[in-house]
C-alpha positions as CSV (number, residue, x, y, z in Angstrom):
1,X,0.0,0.0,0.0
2,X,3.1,2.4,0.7
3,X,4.1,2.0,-3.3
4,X,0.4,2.4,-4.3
5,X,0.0,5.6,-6.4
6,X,-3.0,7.6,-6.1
7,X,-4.8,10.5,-8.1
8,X,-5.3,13.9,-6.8
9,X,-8.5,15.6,-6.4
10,X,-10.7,16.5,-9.4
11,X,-10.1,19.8,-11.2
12,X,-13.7,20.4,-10.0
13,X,-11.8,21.1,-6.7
14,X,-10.2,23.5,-7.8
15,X,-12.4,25.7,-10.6
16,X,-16.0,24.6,-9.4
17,X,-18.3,27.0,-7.6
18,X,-20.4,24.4,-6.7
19,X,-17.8,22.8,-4.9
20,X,-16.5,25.9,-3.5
21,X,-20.0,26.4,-2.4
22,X,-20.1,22.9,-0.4
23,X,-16.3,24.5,1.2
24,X,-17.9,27.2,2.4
25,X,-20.5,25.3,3.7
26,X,-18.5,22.7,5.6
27,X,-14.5,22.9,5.3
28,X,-14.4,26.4,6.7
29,X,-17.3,26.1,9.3
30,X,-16.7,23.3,11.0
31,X,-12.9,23.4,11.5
32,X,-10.7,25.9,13.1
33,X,-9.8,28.7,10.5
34,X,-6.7,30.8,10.4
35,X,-8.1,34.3,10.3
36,X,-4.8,37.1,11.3
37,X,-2.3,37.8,13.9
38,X,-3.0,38.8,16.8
39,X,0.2,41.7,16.9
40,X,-1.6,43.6,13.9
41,X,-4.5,44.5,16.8
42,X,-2.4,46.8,18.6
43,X,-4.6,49.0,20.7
44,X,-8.0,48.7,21.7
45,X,-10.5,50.1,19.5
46,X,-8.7,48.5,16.7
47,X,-10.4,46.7,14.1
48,X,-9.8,44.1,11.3
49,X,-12.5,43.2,8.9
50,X,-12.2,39.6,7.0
51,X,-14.2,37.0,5.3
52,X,-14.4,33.2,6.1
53,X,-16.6,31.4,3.2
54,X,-17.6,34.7,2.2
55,X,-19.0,35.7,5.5
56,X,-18.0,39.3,6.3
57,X,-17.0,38.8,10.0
58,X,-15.1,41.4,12.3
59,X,-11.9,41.3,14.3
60,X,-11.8,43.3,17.6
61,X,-9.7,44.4,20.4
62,X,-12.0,45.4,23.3
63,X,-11.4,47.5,26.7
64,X,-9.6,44.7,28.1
65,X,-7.2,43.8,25.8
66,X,-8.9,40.8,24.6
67,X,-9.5,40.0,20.9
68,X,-12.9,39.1,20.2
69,X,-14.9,38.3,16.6
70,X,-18.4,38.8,15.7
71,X,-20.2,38.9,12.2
72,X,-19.7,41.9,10.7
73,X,-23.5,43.5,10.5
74,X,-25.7,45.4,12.1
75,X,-28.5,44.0,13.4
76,X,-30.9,46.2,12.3
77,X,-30.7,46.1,8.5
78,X,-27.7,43.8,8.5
79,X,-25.1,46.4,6.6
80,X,-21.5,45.8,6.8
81,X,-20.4,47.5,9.8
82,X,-17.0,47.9,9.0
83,X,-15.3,48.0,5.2
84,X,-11.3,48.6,6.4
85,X,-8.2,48.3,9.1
86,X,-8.6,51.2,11.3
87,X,-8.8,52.3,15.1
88,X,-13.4,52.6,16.3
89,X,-12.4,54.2,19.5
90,X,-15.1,52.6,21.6
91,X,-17.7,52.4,19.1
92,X,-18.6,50.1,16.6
93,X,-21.2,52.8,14.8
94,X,-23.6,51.8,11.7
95,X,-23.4,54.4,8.8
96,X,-26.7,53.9,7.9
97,X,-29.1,54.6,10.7
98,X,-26.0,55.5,13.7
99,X,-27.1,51.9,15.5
100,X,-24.0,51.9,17.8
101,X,-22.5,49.0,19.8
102,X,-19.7,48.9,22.2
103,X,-16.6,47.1,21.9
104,X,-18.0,43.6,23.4
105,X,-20.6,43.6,21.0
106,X,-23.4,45.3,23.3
107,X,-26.0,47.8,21.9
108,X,-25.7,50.9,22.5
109,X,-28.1,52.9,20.7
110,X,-31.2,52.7,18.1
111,X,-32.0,55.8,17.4
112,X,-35.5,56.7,16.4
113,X,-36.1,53.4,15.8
114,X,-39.8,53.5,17.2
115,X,-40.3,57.2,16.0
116,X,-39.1,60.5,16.5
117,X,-36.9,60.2,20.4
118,X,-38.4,56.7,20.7
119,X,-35.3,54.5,20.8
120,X,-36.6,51.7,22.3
121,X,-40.0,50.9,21.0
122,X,-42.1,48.4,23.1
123,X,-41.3,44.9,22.5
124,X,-37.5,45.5,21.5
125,X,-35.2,44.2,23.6
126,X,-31.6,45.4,23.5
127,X,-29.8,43.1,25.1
128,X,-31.2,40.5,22.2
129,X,-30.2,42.8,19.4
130,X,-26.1,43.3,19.9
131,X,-23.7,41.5,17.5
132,X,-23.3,38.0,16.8
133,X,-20.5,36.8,18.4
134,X,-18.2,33.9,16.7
135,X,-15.9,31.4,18.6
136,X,-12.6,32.7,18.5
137,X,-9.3,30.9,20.2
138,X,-6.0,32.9,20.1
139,X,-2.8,30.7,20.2
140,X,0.8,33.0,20.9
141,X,0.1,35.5,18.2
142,X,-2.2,33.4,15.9
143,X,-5.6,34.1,15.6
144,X,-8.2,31.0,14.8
145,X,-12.4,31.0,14.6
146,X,-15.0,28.4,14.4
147,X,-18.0,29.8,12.8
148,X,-20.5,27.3,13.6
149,X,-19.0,26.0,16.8
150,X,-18.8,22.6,15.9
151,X,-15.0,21.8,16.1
152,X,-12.9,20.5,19.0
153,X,-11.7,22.7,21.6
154,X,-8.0,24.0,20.0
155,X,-6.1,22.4,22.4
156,X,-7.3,19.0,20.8
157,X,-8.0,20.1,17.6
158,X,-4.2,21.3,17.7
159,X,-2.4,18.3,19.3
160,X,-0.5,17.1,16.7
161,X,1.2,20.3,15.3
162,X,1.5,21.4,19.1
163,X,3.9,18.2,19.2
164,X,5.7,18.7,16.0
165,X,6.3,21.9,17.1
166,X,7.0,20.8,21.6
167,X,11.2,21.8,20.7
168,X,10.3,25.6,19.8
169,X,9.7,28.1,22.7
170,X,6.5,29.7,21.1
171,X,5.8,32.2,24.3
172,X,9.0,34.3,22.5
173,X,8.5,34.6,19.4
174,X,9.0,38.4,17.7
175,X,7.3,39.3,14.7
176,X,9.9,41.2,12.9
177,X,8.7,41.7,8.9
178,X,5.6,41.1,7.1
179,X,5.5,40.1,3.1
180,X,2.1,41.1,2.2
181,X,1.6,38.6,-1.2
182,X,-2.5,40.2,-1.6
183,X,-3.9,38.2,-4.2
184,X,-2.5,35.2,-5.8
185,X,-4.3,33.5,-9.0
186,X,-5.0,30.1,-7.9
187,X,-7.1,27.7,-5.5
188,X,-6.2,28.3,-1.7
189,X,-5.2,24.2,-2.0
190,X,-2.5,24.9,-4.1
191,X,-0.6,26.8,-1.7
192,X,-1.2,24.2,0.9
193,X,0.1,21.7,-1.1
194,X,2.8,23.0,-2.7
195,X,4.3,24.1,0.8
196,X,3.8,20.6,2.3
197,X,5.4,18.1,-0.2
198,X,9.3,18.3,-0.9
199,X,9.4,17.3,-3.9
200,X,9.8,20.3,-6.1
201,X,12.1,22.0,-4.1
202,X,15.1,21.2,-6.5
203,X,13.5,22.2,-9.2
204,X,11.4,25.5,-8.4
205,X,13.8,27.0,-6.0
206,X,17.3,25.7,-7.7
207,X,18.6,29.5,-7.7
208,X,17.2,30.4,-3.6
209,X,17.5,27.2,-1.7
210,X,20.5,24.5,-1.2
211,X,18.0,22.0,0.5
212,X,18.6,18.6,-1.8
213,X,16.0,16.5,-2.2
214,X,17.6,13.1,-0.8
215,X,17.7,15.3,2.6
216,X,13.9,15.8,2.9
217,X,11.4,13.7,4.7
218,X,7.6,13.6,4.4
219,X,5.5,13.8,7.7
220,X,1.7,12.8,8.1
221,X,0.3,13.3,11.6
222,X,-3.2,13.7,12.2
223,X,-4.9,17.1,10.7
224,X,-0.9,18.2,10.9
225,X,0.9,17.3,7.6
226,X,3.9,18.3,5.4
227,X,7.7,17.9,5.4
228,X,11.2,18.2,6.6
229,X,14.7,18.5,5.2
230,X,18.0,17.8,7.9
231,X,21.2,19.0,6.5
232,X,24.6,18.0,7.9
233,X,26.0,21.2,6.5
234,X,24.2,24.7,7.5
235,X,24.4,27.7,6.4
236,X,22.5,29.6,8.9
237,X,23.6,33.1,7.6
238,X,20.8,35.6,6.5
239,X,21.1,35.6,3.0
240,X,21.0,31.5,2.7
241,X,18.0,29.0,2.7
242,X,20.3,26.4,3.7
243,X,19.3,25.4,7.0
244,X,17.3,22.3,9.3
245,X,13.9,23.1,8.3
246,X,10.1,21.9,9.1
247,X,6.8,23.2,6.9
248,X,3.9,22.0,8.4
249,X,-0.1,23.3,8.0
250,X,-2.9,22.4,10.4
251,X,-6.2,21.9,8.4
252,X,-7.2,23.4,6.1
253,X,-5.5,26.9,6.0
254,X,-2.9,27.6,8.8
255,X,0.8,27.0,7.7
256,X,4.3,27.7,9.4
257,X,7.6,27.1,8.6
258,X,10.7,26.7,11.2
259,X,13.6,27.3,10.2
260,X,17.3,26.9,12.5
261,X,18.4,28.6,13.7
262,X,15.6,30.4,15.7
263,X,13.7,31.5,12.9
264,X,9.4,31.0,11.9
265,X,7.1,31.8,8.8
266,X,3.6,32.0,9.6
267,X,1.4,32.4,6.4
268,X,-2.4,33.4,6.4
269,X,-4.2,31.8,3.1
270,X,-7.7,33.4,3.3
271,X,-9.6,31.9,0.5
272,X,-11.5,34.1,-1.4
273,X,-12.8,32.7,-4.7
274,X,-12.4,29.3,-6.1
275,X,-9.5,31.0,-7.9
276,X,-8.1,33.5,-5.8
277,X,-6.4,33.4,-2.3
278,X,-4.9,36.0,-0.2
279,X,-1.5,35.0,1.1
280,X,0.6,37.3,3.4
281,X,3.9,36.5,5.6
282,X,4.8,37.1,9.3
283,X,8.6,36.4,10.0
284,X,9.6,35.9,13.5
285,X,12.9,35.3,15.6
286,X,12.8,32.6,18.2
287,X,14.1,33.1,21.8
288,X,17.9,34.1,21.6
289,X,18.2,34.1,17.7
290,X,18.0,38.2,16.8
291,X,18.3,39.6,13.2
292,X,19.5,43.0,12.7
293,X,17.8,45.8,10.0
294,X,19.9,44.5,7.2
295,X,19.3,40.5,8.0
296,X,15.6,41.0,7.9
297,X,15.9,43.0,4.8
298,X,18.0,40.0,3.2
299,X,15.0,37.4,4.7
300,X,12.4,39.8,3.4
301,X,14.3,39.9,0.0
302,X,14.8,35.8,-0.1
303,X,11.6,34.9,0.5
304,X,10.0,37.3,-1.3
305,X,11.9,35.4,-3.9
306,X,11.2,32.0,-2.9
307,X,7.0,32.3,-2.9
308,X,7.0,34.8,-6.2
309,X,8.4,30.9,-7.6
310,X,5.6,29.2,-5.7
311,X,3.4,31.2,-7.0
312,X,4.0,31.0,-10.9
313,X,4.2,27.2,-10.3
314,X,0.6,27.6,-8.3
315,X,-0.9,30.0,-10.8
316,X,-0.2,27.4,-13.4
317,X,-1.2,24.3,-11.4
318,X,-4.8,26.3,-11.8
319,X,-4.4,27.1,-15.3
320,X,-3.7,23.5,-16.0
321,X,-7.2,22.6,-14.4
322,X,-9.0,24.1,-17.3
323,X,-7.6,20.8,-19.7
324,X,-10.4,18.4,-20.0
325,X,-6.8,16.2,-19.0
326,X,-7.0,17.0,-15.3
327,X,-10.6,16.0,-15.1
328,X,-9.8,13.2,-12.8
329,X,-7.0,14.7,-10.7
330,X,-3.5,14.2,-11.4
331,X,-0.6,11.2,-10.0
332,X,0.7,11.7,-6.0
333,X,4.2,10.5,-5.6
334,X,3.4,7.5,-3.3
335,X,6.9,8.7,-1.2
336,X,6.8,12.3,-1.7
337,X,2.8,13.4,-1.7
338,X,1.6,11.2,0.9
339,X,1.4,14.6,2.6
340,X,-1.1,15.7,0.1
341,X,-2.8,12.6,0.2
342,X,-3.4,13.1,3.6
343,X,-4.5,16.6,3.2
344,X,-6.8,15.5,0.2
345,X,-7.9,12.4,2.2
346,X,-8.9,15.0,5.0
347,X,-10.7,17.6,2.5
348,X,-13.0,14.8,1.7
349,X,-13.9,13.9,5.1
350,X,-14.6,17.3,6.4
351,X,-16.9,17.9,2.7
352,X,-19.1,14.7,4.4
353,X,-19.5,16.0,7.7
């Protein structure tokens, strides 16, 4: 069964609205979804709009420092509350009819709303009417939700990436540059893929990495997948990709990369069409590894490098689905895609659910 080769998913996976409709309906509310970091919410009042299955739904950091998320309307006439990034103060105000709501989602205000100074008409109960609030877990600076509430607590949901990951101090990590990718061409799958199997590495990168292939290793551990390359000989200077490295993703969207010595990548891939993903990049430093201004700007400039070559090869993997050819899916290396096996095999269970 190890040797047995296997086809990938359908390019209806990939290009289908229908299917992207049955995502939305399933994949991305019933699992825990990387959403943002939780260091871009600086100071309280800020805000973060996103969508989740194209669900407008609003980040928040309220009076106490805590980040909460709710869905991002109003509950009188349901408008989007919030359209950009920005600081609310202490209010979370309606442009349309100045319903207000305070930072943990209470209502304020409804003004008018039974008539001229009748704000609260009889039978409308306030306390019923503030926004909807969405289950929201933040782990170190990573910010997950669970729309419909249905997924294992984190903790659980987590285990197995939390014990890939046991050897890394994660209460210091420093987020010291951001590569903001915006929108990239092709199926949010493709990125998750690409980034878990090794086997392309030697090709794609040739001219940014020095990671051989015979060094690489596969690993398939629960809703955790992806790989691993140990090199006897590191380079662990700025400028060089050739290190110790691990590139794992939790299902379905949440991806990091560690890299020795003392180094992390942390992407968000919000999905957004069946064709188009958002992908930005959080570097951080490790406890006792620092990087001055010109090392980050030499990480910044490498990576930049390294995923503007994932994404041509991406952007092509979803051009390539429009060939009545990749109707059926394509082969998986039975030794170096069982990680995307395992990520496919896990796609079609959640779809069931």
């Amino acid at each position: 069964m190890a040797n047995k080769i296997f086809k990938g998913l359908p390019s209806k996976a990939y290009t289908d609205r229908d299917f992207w409709n049955k995502e939305c309906k399933s994949v991305f509310l019933n699992n825990w979804v990387f959403v943002g970091f939780a260091h871009e919410l600086k100071n309280i009042g800020d805000v973060i709009p996103i969508t989740v299955a194209e669900q407008p739904i609003l980040l928040v950091k309220n009076s106490k420092q805590k980040i909460l998320a709710y869905h991002n309307v109003c509950s009188h006439r349901c408008l989007i509350l919030v359209d950009q990034p920005k600081n609310i103060k202490k209010i979370i105000s309606c442009p349309y009819h100045a319903w207000s709501y305070d930072l943990d989602g209470n209502l304020l205000a409804s003004p008018h709303f039974g008539g001229t100074n009748n704000h609260n008409p009889n039978g409308f109960n306030k306390k019923r009417n503030g926004l909807k609030s969405i289950r929201i877990k933040i782990w170190h600076d990573w910010i997950f939700i669970n729309i419909n509430n249905k997924a294992l607590p984190f903790d659980k949901y987590a285990a197995t990436l939390i014990k890939q990951l046991k050897n890394i101090n994660l209460k210091n990590i420093k987020a010291v540059a951001t590569l903001d990718f915006g929108n990239i061409s092709t199926n949010w799958k493709f990125l998750i893929e690409n980034f878990i199997e090794p086997y392309h590495v030697q090709f794609v990168h040739k001219k940014t990495t020095s990671q051989p292939l015979r060094d690489h290793y596969t690993i398939v551990d629960g809703n955790c997948y992806g790989s691993g390359v140990d090199l006897k000989e590191e380079d662990s200077s700025s400028e060089s990709l050739s290190v110790s490295s691990k590139y794992l993703s939790l299902f379905p969207n949440f991806i990091i990369g560690t890299y020795y010595p003392g180094q992390l990548g942390v992407y968000l891939n919000n999905p957004l069409k069946p064709g188009i993903t958002f992908q930005k990049r959080i570097i951080y430093t490790t406890e006792g590894h620092n990087l001055n201004k010109n090392e980050i700007n030499n990480q910044k400039n490498l990576w930049w490098k390294v995923h503007k070559e994932d994404h041509e090869i991406c952007e092509r993997l979803q051009l390539g689905r429009s060939s009545p050819v990749s109707k059926n899916g394509g082969l998986l290396s039975p030794h170096w895609e069982n990680s995307v096996r395992a990520f496919h095999k896990i796609m079609i269970k959640s779809m069931k659910k």
